[in-house]
C-alpha positions as CSV (number, residue, x, y, z in Angstrom):
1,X,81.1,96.8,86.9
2,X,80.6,94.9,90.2
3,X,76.5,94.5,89.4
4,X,77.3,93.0,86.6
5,X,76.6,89.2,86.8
6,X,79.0,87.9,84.4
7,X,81.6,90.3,86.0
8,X,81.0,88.9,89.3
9,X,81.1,84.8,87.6
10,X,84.2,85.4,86.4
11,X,85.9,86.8,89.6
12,X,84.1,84.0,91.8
13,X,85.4,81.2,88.9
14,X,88.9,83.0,89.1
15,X,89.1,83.1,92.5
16,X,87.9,79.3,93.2
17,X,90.5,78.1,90.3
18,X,93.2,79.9,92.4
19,X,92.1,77.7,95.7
20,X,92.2,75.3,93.9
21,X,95.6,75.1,92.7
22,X,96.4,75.1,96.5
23,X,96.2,79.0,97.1
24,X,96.0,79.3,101.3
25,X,94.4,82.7,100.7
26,X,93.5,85.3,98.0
27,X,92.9,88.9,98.0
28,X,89.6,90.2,96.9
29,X,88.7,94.2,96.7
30,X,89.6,97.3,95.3
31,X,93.4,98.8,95.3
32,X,94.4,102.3,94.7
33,X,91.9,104.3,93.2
34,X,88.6,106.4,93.8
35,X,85.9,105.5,91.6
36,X,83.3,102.8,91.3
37,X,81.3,102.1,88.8
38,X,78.7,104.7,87.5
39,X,76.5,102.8,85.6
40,X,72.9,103.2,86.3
41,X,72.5,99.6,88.1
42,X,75.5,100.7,90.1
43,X,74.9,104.1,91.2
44,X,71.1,103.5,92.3
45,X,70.0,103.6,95.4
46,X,70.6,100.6,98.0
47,X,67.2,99.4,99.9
48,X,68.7,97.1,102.3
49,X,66.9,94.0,103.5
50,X,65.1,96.4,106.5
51,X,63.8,98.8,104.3
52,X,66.6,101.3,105.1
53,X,68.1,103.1,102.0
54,X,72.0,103.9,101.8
55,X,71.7,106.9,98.7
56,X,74.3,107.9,96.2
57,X,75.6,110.4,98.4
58,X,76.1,108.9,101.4
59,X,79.7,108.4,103.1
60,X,78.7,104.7,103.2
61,X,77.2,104.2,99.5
62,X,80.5,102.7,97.5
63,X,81.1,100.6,100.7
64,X,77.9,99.4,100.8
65,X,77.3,98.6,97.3
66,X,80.9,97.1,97.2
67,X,80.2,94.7,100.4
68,X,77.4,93.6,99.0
69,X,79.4,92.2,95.6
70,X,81.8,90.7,98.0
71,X,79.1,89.0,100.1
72,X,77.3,87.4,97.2
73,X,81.0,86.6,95.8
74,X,81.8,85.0,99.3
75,X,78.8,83.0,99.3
76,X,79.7,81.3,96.3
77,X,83.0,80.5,97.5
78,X,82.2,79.6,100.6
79,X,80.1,76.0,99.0
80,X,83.0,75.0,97.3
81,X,85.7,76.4,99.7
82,X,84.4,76.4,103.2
83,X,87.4,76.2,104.7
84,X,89.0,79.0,103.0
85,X,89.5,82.8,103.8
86,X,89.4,86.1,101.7
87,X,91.0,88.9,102.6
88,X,90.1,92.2,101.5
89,X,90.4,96.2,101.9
90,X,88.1,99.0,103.8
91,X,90.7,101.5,101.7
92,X,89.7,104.3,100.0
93,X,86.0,104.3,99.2
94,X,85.3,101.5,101.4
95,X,87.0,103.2,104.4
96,X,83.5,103.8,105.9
97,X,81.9,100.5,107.2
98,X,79.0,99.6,105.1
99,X,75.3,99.9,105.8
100,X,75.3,95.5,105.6
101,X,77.0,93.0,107.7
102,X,80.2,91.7,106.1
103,X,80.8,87.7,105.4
104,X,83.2,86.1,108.7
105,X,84.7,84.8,106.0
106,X,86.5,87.7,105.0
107,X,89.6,89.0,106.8
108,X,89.5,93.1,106.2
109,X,92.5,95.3,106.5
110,X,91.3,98.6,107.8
111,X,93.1,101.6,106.0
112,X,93.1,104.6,107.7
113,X,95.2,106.2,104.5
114,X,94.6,109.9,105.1
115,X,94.9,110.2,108.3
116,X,96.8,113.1,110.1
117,X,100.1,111.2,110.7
118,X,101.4,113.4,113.2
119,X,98.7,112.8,115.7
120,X,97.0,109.5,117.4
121,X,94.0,108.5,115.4
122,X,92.3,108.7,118.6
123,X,93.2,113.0,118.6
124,X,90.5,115.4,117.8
125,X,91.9,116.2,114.3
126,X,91.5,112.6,113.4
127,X,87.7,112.5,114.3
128,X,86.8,111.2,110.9
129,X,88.9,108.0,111.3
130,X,88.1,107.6,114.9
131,X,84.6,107.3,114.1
132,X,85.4,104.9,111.1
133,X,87.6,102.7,113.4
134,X,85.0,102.1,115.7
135,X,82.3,101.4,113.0
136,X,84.8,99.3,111.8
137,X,85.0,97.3,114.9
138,X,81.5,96.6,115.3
139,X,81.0,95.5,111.7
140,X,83.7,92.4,112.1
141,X,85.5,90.4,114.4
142,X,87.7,89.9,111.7
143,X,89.5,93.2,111.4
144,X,93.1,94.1,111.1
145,X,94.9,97.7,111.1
146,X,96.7,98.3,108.0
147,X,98.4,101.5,108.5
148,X,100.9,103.8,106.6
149,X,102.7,105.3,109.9
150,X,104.8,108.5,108.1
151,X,103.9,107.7,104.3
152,X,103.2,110.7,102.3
153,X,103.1,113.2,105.7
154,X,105.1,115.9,106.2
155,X,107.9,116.5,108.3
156,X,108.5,116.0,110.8
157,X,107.7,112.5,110.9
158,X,107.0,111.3,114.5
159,X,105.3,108.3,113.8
160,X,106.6,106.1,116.5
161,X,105.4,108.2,119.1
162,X,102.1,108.1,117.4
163,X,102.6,104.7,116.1
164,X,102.5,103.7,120.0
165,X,99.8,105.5,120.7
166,X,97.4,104.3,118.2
167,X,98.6,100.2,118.7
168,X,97.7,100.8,122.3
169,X,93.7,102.3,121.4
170,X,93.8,99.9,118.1
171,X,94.4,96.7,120.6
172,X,92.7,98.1,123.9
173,X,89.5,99.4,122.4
174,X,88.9,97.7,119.3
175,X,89.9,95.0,119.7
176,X,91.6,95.1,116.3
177,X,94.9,93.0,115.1
């Protein structure tokens, strides 16, 4: 449960023991797997710092809720490891940028893991990803495409044609790595 306080101790105390022991960087986020939490704490609604309110329902609810874990886990890390990096995910239920600004300290590896394979993300039939690309971009510098170019897509599989395609929009108008 990532509102849990002593959940969160216990990553921020594993994650400073693994610096360190001379760790360059560590990984910190979810993996495979759609659900978060669903205790009450968790699945409440988010007032953010503005007064806006990110609801249970919202595309951006798990991302938000899960950003702002990382964040106060960051923080932490960050005054005994300032010089250290974490990098993390925007997979799955974080794929849609959250409704808070993300730590510069983390390095996130967009996911666009459902993506029509067969077309540029850029196409009309990838509008969805498109959209979360370029919310993406605006919510860090620090952004890098993590893509799955022919994985679980039908054939046929014509992913460097499309692979070129989406490195030239990735680079040219997002600016991502």
């Amino acid at each position: 449960c990532i509102s849990n306080p002593e959940v969160q101790q216990l990553m921020v105390d594993e994650l400073c023991r693994k610096f360190d022991e001379g760790a360059d960087v560590c990984q910190l986020g979810q993996q495979d797997g759609f659900r978060g939490c669903e205790c009450e704490k968790c699945a409440a609604d988010i007032v953010l710092p503005d007064g806006c309110v990110v609801r249970k329902g919202d595309e951006n609810f798990l991302s938000t809720r899960t950003f702002i874990y990382l964040n106060r886990a960051m923080e932490v890390i960050e005054r005994e490891h300032p010089e250290m990096r974490v990098d993390t995910f925007a997979y799955q239920f974080t794929a849609p940028a959250p409704a808070v600004v993300v730590h510069p300290k983390f390095n996130v590896a967009f996911c666009p893991f459902i993506k029509n394979a067969r077309f540029p993300v850029c196409s009309d039939v990838n509008a969805v990803w498109k959209r979360r690309s370029e919310a993406w971009s605006k919510a860090t510098p620090n952004i890098m495409w993590r893509e799955y170019w022919g994985c679980a897509s039908g054939y046929p599989r014509q992913h460097s044609l499309v692979a070129a395609k989406d490195l030239k929009w990735i680079n040219g108008s997002l600016g991502f790595t």
